[in-house]
N, C-alpha and C positions, 0 to 999 in steps of 0.2 A: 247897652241901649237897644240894640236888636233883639237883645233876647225880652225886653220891658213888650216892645212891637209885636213880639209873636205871643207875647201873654195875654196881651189886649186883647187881639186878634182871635185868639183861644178861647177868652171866656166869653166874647160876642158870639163866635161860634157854638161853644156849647151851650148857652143860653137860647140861641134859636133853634138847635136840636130839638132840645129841653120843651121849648113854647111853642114852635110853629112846625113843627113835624114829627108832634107824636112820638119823641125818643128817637126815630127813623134818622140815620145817617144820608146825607145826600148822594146823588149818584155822580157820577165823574160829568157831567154835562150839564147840573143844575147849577144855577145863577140863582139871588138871593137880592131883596135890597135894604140894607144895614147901614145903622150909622158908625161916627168913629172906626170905619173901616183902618182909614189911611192915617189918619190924626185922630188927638182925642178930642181936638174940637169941630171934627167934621159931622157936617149932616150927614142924613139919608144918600145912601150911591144906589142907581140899581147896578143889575149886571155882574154886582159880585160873583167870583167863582166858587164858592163856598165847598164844590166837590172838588174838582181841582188842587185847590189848598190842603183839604183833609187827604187826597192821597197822596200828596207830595211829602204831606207833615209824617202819614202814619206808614208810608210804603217805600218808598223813596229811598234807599240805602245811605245816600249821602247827605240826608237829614235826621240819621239817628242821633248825632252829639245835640243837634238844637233837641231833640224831643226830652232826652236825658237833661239838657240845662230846662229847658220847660220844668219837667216834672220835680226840678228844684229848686225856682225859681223862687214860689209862693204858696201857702197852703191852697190858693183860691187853683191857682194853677193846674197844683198835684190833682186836686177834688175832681175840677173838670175834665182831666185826663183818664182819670178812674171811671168818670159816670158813661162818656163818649168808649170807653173800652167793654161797655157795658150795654151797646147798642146795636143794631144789624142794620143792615142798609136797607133805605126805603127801597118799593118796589112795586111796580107797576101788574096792572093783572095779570098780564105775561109771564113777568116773572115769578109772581106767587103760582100762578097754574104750575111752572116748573118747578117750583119749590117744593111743590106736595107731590108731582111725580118723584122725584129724585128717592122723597120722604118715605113714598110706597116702595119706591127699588129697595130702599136702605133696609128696611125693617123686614122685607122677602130675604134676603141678601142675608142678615143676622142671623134668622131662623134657619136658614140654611145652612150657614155654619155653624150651628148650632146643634142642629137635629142631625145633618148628613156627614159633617168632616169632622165632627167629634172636636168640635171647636177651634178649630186649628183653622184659618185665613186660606184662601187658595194661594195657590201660586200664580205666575202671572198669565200663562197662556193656559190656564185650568177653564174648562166650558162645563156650564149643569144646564138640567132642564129645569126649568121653573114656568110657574104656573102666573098670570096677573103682570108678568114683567114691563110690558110694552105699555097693557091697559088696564083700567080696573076689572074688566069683562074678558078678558083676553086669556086662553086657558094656555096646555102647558106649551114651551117652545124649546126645542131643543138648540143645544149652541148657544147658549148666554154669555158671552165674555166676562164673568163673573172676577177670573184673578186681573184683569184689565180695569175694570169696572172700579174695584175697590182702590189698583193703582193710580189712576187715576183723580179718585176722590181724595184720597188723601198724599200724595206724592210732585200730582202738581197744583205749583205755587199759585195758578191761573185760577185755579178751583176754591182756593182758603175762603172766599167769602160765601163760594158754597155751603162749604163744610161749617160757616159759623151759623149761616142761616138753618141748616139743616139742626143744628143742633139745639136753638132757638124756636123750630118750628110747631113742635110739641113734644111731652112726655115722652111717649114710644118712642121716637127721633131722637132724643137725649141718651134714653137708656139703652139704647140699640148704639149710640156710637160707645159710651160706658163701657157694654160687654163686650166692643170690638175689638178697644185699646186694651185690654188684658188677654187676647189673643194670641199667638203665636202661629208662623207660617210651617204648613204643609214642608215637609220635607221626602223627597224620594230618596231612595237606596243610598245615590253619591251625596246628597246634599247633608242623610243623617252622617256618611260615612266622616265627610268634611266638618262639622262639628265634633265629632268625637274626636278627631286629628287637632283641631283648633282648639278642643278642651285640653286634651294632654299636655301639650304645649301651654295653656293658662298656668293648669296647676305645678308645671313645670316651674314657670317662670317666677308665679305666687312663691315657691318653696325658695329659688333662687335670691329674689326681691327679700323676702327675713330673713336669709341665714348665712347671704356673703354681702349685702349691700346693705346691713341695719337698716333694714324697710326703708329705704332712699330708692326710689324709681330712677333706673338708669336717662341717662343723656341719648338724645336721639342716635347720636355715633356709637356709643358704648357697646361691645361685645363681650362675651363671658363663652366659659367654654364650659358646653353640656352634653348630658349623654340622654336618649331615647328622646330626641328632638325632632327629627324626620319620621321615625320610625318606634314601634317597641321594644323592639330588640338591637336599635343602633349605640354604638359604644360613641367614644366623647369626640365632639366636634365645636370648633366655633362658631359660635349662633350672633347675628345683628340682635342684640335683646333691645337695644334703645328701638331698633326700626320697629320690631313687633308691637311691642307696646304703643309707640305711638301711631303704625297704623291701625290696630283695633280699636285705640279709644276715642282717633279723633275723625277715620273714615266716618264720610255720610251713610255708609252700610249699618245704621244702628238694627238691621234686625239681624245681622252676625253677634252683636251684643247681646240681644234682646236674647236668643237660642243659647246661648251661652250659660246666660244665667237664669234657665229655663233647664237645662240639659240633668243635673245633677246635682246634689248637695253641695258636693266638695268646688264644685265651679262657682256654683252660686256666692259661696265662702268665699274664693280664691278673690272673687271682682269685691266683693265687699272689702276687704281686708286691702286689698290693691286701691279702691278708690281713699280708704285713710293715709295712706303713703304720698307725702313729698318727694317731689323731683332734686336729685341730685343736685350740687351744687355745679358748676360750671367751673372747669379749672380753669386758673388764674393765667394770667399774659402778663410776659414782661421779663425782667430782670430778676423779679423774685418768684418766676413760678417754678412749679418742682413737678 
């Protein structure tokens, strides 16, 4: 019955998207006036929260299960959910003015890693001189928070309706985040050195995972005893393999992932072949476990 409510509720909303704002998503402070808000035989209400609603529907962690029963509810349901996913938030002149700043950082900011870092993302406390940063007239400025800047944009969560408007805002905007997402980060001397250490150990583990555990990915607890694990030249020691594996695959560090299988062939291989692998089974409790 609640979930019938929030379907209602759903396609009055995307329909007024749809008809009275230009596709534009509402902002967390606009009010609406709709009928059949509450009932389906209600009039016109004003005062509706209509931004309200859509951030609680589509941001709100402890309204994911209603969004997933929504989007299974009804074709009309799934439709409206797809079109509204398909929309930016409206925006006042304010905000568009910032929108096409950000738009000019972004596309300065590409070419930059582009032409100067040999395509490679800064790091986070990385500074360049750029020219147009601040203004459109504004020449070059040395000290840009450039690895901050991009952290920022894409890292926090406060930012995501940035990043969709940014990406929404025009062509060059679009394609400029496109070549940023196939990027990889700047690495110094320890950072390459710690990748090659974290690859070793992949293909270690990769070799491990086919050849004593018939491609079955060990149990978080599981240990195995292996040689040139710390080190290249170290002899056999017991290693956490369960820990390893699940802290690489399921840490928020995805750009340890990302350089990993960036790094070399044989790593690249390693994670593919590892991402086909099933997790062990879980030994049994009880009277009949062995």
């Amino acid at each position: 019955m609640n979930t019938a409510h929030d379907a209602r509720k759903l396609k009055i909303f995307s329909a007024h998207v749809r008809d009275h704002l230009d596709g534009r998503l509402p902002r967390f402070h606009d009010v609406a006036t709709l009928a059949r808000w509450d009932h389906e035989d209600d009039g016109e209400r004003d005062g509706v929260p209509v931004g309200l609603w859509w951030y609680r529907l589509d941001r709100d962690i402890r309204f994911q299960d209603r969004l997933k029963r929504l989007r299974n509810f009804d074709a009309d349901s799934k439709h409206a959910l797809e079109y509204l996913e398909t929309c930016v938030f409206r925006e006042d002149g304010h905000a568009y003015m910032y929108t096409a700043h950000a738009a000019r950082k972004l596309k300065i900011f590409s070419a930059h890693v582009r032409d100067h870092l040999d395509g490679k993302l800064p790091r986070f406390h990385d500074v360049a001189t750029l020219a147009r940063w601040d203004h459109e007239d504004a020449g070059e400025r040395d000290g840009v928070p450039v690895g901050w800047w991009w952290y920022e944009l894409t890292r926090n969560i406060r930012f995501q309706d940035r990043l969709k408007r940014l990406r929404n805002f025009d062509a060059d905007s679009k394609h400029a985040l496109e070549y940023l997402e196939t990027c990889v980060f700047r690495e110094d001397g320890h950072a390459y050195m710690y990748t090659a250490h974290a690859a070793r150990k992949l293909k270690i583990f990769s070799a491990h995972v086919r050849d004593h555990l018939d491609g079955k990915l060990p149990r978080a607890h599981d240990v195995a005893t292996l040689a040139r694990w710390d080190h290249e030249d170290d002899g056999e020691r017991e290693v956490q393999v369960g820990q390893f594996w699940y802290k690489l695959n399921r840490s928020t560090d995805k750009e340890r992932l990302k350089r990993l299988r960036n790094f070399d062939e044989d790593s690249k291989h390693a994670l593919e072949y590892l991402e086909t692998c099933e997790l062990r089974k879980a030994k049994a409790r009880g009277r009949n476990a062995k």
